[in-house]
C-alpha positions as CSV (number, residue, x, y, z in Angstrom):
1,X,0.0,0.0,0.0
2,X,1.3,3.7,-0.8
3,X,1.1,6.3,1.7
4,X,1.9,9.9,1.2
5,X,3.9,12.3,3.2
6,X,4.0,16.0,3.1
7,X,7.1,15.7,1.9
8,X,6.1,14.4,-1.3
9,X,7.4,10.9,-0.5
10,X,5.8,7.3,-1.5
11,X,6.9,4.3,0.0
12,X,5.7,0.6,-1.4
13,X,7.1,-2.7,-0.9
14,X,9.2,-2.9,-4.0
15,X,8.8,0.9,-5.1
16,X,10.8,3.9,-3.3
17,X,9.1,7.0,-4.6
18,X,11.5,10.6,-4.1
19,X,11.5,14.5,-5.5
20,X,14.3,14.9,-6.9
21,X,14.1,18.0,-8.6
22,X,12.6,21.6,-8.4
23,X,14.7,23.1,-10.1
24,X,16.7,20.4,-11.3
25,X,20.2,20.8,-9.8
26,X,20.3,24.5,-10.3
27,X,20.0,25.2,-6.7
28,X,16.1,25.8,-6.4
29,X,16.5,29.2,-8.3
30,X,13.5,27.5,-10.7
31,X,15.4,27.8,-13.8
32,X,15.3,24.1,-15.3
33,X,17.7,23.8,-18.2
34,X,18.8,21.1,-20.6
35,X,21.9,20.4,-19.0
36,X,20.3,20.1,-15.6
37,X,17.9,17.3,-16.7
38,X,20.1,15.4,-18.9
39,X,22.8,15.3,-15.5
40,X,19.5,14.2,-13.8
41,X,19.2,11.4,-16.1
42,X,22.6,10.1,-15.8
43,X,22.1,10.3,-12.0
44,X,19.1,8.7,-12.0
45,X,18.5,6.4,-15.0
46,X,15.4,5.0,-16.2
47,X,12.2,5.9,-17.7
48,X,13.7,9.4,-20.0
49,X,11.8,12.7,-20.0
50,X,9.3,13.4,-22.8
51,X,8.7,16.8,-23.0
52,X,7.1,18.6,-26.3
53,X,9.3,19.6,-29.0
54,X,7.6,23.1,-29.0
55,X,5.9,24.9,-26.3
56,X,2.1,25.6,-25.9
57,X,2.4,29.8,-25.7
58,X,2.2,31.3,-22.6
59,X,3.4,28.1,-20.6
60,X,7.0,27.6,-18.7
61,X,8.3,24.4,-17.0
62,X,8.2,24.6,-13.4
63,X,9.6,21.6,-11.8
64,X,11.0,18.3,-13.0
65,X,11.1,15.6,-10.8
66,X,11.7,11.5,-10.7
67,X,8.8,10.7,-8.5
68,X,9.0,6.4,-8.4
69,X,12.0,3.9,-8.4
70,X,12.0,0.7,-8.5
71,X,14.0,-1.0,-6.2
72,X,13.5,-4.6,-7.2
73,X,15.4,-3.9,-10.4
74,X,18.5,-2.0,-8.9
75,X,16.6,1.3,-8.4
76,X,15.8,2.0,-12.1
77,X,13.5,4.9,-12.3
78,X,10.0,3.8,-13.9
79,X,8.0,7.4,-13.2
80,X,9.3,10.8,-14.2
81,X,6.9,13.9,-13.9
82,X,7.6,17.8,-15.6
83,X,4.8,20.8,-14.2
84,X,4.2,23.4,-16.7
85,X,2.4,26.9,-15.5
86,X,0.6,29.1,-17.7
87,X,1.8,33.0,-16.9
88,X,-1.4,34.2,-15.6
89,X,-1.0,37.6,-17.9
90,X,-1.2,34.9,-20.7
91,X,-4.8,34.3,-19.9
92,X,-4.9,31.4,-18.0
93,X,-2.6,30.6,-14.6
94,X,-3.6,26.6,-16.5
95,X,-1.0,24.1,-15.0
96,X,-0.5,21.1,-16.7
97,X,1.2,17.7,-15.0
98,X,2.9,15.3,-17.9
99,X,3.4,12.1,-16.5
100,X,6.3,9.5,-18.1
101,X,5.7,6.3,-17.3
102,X,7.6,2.9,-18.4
103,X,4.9,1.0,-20.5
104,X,6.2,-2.5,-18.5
105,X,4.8,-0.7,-15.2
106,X,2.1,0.6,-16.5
107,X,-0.8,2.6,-14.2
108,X,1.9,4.4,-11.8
109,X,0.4,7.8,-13.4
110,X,-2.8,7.5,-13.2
111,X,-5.5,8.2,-15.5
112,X,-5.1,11.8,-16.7
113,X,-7.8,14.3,-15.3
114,X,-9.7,17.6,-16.9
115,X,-11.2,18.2,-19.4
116,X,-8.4,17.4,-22.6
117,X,-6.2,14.9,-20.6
118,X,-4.6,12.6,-23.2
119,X,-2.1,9.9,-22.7
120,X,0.1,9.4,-25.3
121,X,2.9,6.7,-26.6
122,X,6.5,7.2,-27.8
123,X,9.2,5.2,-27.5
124,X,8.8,3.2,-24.8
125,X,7.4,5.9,-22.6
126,X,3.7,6.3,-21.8
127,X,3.0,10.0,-21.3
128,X,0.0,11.2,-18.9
129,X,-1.6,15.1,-19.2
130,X,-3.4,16.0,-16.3
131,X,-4.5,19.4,-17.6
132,X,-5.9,21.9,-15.2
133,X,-7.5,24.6,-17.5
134,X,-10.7,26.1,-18.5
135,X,-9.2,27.8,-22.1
136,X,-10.3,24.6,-24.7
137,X,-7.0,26.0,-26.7
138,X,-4.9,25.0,-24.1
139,X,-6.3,22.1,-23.9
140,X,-6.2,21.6,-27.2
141,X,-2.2,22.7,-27.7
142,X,-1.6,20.0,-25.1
143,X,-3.3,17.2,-26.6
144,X,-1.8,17.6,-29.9
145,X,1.9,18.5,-28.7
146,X,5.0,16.6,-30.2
147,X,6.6,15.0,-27.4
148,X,10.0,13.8,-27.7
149,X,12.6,11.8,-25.3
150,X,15.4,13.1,-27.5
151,X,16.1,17.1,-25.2
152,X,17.9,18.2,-28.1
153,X,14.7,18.2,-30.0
154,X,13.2,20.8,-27.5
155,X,13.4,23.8,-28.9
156,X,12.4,26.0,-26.0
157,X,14.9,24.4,-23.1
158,X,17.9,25.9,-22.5
C-alpha cells in the first residue's frame, strides 16, 4: 500500500518513490535547463523525460522531478513527472502535470484528469496530461503536442 507524506514521499514494498528535482540541480532558483535534466538522467537512469518539441504559448516548466524507483530492479527509475504553468498575464494561470511512465509498469500515473487529458505513446514511454485549465485552446495545444525523449529536439529548453 502507498502512503503519502508531506514531503512528497511514497513508499511501497518494491517501489521507493523521491522528488528529486525543483529546479533540477540549479539550486532551487526555478530555472530548469537542458543540461540540468540530462545530468539528472545520468544520476538517475530509467524511464527518459518526454517533454514537447515546441511549447504551448504562454506556458514555462516549473519543476521536473523523478517521482517512483523501483528498487527490485537496482533502483531504475520507472515514473518521471515535468509541471508546466501558464503565466497568468497569458490568460490562463492553467497548469499542466505530464506524467512519463515505463509502459512495463504501466498505471503508476494514473488516469489523466480535466477536461483534454490525453495519454500518449512514444518510444517506450507512456506520457500522462493531467490538464488543469478552462481555455479549450490550451487544452487543445496539449493534446496535440509533439513529445519527444530526444532534449535536443526541444526547442524551447535551454
Amino acid at each position: 500500500m502507498r502512503e503519502k507524506s508531506s514531503l512528497r514521499t511514497m513508499v511501497a514494498p518494491s517501489l521507493l518513490v523521491l522528488v528529486i528535482a525543483a529546479g533540477c540541480g540549479d539550486g532551487g532558483a526555478g530555472h530548469i535547463t537542458r543540461a540540468s535534466l540530462l545530468a539528472e538522467l545520468q544520476r538517475n537512469p530509467g524511464v527518459p523525460f518526454a517533454l514537447p518539441r515546441t511549447l504551448p504559448s504562454g506556458y514555462r516548466l516549473t519543476a521536473a522531478e523523478t517521482t517512483a524507483k523501483d528498487m527490485e530492479n537496482g533502483g531504475r527509475v520507472t515514473v518521471r513527472q515535468a509541471y508546466f504553468d501558464a503565466d497568468e498575464k497569458a490568460g490562463g494561470g492553467s497548469l499542466v502535470e505530464v506524467c512519463m511512465e515505463e509502459p512495463a509498469k504501466p498505471d503508476q500515473c494514473g488516469p489523466g484528469k480535466g477536461d483534454g487529458s490525453a495519454v500518449h505513446h512514444l518510444n517506450g514511454v507512456d506520457i500522462v496530461l493531467t490538464l488543469h485549465s478552462g481555455a479549450a485552446q490550451d487544452s487543445n495545444a496539449w493534446r496535440h503536442a509533439t513529445f519527444t525523449t530526444n532534449l535536443s529536439e526541444v526547442t524551447w529548453l535551454d
